[in-house]
OpenMM code with the backbone's topology and positions (N, CA, C; nanometers):
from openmm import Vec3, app, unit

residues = "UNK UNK UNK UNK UNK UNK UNK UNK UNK UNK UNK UNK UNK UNK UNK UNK UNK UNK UNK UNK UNK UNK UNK UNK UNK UNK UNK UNK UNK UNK UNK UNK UNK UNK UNK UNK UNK UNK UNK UNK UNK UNK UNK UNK UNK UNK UNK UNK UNK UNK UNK UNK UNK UNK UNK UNK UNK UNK UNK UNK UNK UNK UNK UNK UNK UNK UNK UNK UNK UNK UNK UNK UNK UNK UNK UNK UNK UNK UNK UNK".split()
positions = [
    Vec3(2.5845, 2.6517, 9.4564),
    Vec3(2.5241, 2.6589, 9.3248),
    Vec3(2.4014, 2.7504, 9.3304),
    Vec3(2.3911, 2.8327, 9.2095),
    Vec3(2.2796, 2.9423, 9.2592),
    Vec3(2.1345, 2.8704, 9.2115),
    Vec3(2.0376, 2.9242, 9.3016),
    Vec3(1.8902, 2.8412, 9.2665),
    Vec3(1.8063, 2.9349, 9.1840),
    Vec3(1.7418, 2.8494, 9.0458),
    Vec3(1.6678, 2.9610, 9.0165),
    Vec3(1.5480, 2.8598, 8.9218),
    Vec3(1.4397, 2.9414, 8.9660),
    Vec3(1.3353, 2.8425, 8.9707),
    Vec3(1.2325, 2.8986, 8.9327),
    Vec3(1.1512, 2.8145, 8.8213),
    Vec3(1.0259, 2.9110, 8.7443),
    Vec3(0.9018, 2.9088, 8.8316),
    Vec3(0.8520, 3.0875, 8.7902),
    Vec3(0.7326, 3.1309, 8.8711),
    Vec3(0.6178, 3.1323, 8.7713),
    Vec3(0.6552, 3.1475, 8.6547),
    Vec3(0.5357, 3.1258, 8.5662),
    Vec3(0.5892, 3.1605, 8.3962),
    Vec3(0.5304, 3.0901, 8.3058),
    Vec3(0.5471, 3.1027, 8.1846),
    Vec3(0.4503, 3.1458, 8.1095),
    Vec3(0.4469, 3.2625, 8.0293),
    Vec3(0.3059, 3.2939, 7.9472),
    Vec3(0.3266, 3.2872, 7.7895),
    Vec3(0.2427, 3.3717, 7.7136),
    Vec3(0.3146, 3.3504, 7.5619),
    Vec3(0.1947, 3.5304, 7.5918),
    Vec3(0.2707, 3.6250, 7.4898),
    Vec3(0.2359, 3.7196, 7.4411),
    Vec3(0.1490, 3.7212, 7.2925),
    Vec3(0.0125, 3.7495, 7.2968),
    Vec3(-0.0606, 3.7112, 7.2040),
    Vec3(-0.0277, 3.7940, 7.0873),
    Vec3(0.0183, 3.9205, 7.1028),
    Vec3(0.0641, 4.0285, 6.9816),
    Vec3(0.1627, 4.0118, 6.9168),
    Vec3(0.2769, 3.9545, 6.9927),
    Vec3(0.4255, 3.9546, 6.9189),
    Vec3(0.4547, 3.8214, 6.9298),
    Vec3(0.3515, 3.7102, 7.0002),
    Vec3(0.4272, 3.5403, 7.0146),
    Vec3(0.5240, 3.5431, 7.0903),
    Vec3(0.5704, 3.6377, 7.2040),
    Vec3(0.7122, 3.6302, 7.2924),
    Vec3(0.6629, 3.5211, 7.4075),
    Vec3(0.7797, 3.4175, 7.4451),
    Vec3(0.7355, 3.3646, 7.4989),
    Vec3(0.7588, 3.4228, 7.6408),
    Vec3(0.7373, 3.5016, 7.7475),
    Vec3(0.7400, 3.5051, 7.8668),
    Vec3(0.7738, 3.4283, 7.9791),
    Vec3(0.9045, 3.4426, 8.0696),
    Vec3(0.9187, 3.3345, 8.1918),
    Vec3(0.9996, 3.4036, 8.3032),
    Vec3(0.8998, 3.4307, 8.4263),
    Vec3(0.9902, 3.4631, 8.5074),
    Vec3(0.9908, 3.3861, 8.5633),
    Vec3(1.0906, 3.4165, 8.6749),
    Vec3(1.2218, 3.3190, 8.7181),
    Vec3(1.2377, 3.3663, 8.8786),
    Vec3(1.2844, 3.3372, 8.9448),
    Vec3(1.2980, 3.3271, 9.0947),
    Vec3(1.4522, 3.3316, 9.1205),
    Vec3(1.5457, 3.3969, 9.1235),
    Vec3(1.7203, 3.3546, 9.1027),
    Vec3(1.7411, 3.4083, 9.2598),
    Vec3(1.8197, 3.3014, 9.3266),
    Vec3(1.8594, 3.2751, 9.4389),
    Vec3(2.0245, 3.2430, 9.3811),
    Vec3(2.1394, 3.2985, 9.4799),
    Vec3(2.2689, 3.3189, 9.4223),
    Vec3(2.3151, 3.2101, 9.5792),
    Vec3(2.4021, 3.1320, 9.4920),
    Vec3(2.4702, 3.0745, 9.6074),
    Vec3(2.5529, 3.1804, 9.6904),
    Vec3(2.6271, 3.2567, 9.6451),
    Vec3(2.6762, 3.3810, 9.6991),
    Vec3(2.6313, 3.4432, 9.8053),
    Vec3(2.5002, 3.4621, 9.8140),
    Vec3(2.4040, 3.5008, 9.8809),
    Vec3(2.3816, 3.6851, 9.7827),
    Vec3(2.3078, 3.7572, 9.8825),
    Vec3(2.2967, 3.8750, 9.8270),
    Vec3(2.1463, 3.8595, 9.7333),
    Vec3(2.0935, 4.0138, 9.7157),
    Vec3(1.9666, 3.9904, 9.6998),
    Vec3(1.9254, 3.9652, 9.5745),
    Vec3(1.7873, 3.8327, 9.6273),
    Vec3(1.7064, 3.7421, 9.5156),
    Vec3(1.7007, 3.8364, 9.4171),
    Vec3(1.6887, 3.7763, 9.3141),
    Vec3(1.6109, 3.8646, 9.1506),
    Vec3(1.5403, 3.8125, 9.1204),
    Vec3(1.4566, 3.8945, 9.0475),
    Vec3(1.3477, 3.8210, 8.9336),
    Vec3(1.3795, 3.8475, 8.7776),
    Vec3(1.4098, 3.6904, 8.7246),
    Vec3(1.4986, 3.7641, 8.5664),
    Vec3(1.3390, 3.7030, 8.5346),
    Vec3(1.3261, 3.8675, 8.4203),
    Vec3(1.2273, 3.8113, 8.3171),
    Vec3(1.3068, 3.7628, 8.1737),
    Vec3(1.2993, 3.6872, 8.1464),
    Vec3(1.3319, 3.6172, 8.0034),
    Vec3(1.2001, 3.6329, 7.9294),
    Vec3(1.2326, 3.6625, 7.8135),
    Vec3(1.1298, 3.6863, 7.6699),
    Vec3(1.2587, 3.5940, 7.5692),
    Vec3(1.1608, 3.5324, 7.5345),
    Vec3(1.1884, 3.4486, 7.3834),
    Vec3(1.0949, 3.5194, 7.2491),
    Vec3(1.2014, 3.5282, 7.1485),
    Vec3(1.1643, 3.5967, 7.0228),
    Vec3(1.2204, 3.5077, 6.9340),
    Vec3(1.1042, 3.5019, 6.8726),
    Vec3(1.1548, 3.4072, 6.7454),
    Vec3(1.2427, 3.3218, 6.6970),
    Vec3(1.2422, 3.2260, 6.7869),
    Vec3(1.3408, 3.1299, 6.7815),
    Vec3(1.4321, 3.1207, 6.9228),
    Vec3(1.5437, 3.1922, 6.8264),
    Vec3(1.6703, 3.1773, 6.9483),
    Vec3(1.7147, 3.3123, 7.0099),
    Vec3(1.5992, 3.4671, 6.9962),
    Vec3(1.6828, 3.5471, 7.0499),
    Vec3(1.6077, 3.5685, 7.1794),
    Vec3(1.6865, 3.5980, 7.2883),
    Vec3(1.6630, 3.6455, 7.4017),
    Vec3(1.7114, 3.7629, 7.4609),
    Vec3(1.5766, 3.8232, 7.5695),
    Vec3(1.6147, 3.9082, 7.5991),
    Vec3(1.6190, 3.9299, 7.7688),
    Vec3(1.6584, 3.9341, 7.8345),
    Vec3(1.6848, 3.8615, 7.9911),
    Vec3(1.7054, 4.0086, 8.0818),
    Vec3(1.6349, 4.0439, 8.1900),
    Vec3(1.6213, 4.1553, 8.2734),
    Vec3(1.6628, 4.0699, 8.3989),
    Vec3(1.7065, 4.1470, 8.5093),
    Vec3(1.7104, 4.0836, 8.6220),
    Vec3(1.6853, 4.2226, 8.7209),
    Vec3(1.5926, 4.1818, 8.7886),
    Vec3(1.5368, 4.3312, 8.8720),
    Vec3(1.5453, 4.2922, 8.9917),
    Vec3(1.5710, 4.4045, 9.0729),
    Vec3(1.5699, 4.3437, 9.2777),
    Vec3(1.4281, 4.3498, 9.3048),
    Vec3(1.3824, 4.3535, 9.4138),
    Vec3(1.2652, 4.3575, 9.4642),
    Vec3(1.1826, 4.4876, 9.4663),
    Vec3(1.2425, 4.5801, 9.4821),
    Vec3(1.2092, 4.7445, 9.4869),
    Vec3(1.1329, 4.7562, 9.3380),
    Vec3(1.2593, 4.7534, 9.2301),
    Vec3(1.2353, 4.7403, 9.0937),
    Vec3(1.1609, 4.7152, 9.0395),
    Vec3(1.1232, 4.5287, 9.0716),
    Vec3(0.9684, 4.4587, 9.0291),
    Vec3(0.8555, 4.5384, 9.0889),
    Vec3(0.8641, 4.5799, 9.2640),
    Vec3(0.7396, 4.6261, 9.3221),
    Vec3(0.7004, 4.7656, 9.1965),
    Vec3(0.7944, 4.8019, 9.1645),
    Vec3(0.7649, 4.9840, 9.1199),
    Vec3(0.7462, 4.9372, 8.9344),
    Vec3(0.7641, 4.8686, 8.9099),
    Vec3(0.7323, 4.8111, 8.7725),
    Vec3(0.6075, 4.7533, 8.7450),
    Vec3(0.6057, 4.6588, 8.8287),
    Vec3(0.4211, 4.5904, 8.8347),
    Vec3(0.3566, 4.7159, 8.8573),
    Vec3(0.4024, 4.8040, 8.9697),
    Vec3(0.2549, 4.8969, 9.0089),
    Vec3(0.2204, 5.0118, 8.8837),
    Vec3(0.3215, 5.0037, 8.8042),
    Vec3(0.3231, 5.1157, 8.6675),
    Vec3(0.2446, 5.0166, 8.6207),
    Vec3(0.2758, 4.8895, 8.5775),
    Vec3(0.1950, 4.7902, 8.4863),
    Vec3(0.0699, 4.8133, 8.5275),
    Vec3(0.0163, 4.8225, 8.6287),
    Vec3(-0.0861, 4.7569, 8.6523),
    Vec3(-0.1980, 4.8971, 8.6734),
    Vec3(-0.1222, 5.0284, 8.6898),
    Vec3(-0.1779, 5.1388, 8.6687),
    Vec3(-0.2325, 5.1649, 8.5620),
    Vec3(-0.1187, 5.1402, 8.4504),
    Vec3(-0.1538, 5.1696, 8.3393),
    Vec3(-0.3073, 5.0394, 8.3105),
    Vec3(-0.2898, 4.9308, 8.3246),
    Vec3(-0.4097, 4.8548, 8.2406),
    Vec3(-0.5026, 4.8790, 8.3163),
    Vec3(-0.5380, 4.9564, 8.4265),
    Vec3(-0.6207, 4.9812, 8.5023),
    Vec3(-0.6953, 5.0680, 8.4173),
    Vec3(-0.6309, 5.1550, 8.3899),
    Vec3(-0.6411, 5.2651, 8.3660),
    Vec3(-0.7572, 5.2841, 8.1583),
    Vec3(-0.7379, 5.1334, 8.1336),
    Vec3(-0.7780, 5.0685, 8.0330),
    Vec3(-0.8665, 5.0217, 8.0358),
    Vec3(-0.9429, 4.9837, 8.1580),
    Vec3(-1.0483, 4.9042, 8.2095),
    Vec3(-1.1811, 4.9280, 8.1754),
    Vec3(-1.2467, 5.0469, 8.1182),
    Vec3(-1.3168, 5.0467, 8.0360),
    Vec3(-1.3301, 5.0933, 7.9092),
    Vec3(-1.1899, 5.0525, 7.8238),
    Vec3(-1.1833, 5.1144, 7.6932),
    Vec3(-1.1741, 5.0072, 7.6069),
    Vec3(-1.3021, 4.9925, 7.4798),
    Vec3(-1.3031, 4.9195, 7.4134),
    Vec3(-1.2132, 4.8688, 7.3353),
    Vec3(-1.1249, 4.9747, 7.3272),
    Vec3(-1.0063, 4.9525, 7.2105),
    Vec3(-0.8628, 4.9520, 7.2646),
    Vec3(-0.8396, 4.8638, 7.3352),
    Vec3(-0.7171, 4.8943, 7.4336),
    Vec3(-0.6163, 4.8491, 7.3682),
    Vec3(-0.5063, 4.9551, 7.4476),
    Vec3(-0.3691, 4.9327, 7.3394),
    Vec3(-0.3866, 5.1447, 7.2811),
    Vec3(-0.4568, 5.1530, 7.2896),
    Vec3(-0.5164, 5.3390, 7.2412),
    Vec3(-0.4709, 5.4705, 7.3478),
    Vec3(-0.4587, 5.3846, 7.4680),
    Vec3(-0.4653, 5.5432, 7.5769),
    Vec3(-0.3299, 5.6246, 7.5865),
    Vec3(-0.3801, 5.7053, 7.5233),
    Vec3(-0.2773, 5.8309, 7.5407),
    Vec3(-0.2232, 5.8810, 7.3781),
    Vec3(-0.3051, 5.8318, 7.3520),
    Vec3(-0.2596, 5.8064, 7.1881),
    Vec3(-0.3588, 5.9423, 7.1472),
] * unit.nanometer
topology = app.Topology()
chain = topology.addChain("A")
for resn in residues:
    res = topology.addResidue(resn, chain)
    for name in ("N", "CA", "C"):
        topology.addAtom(name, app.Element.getBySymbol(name[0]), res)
């Protein structure tokens, strides 16, 4: 049976999405994922499942970019 087990739940303050990633371990074996699930308004979902490479090179864009925000009063603006 495959294991998959929550790493954290947030809520998105702009759009109300609810945020939950996930930890998915496959009885199968073969490599872990991380599904992000977003909840929208009710009942629609939208479900990613990324390998490890994927997440590493995704967070480090994420996290470039809000870096990159770190002293701008009006964030949500750069590049605009």
């Amino acid at each position: 049976m495959d294991q998959i087990t929550s790493l954290t739940k947030f809520r998105n303050p702009f759009g109300n999405q609810e945020i939950e990633f996930l930890d998915v371990r496959y009885a199968a074996g073969g490599t872990p994922m991380l599904r992000l699930r977003i909840r929208e308004r009710g009942a629609r979902f939208t479900i990613f499942d990324v390998d490890p490479l994927t997440a590493k090179f995704w967070a480090g864009e994420m996290l470039k970019w809000a870096e990159s925000l770190a002293g701008d009063p009006t964030p949500g603006t750069a590049g605009e």
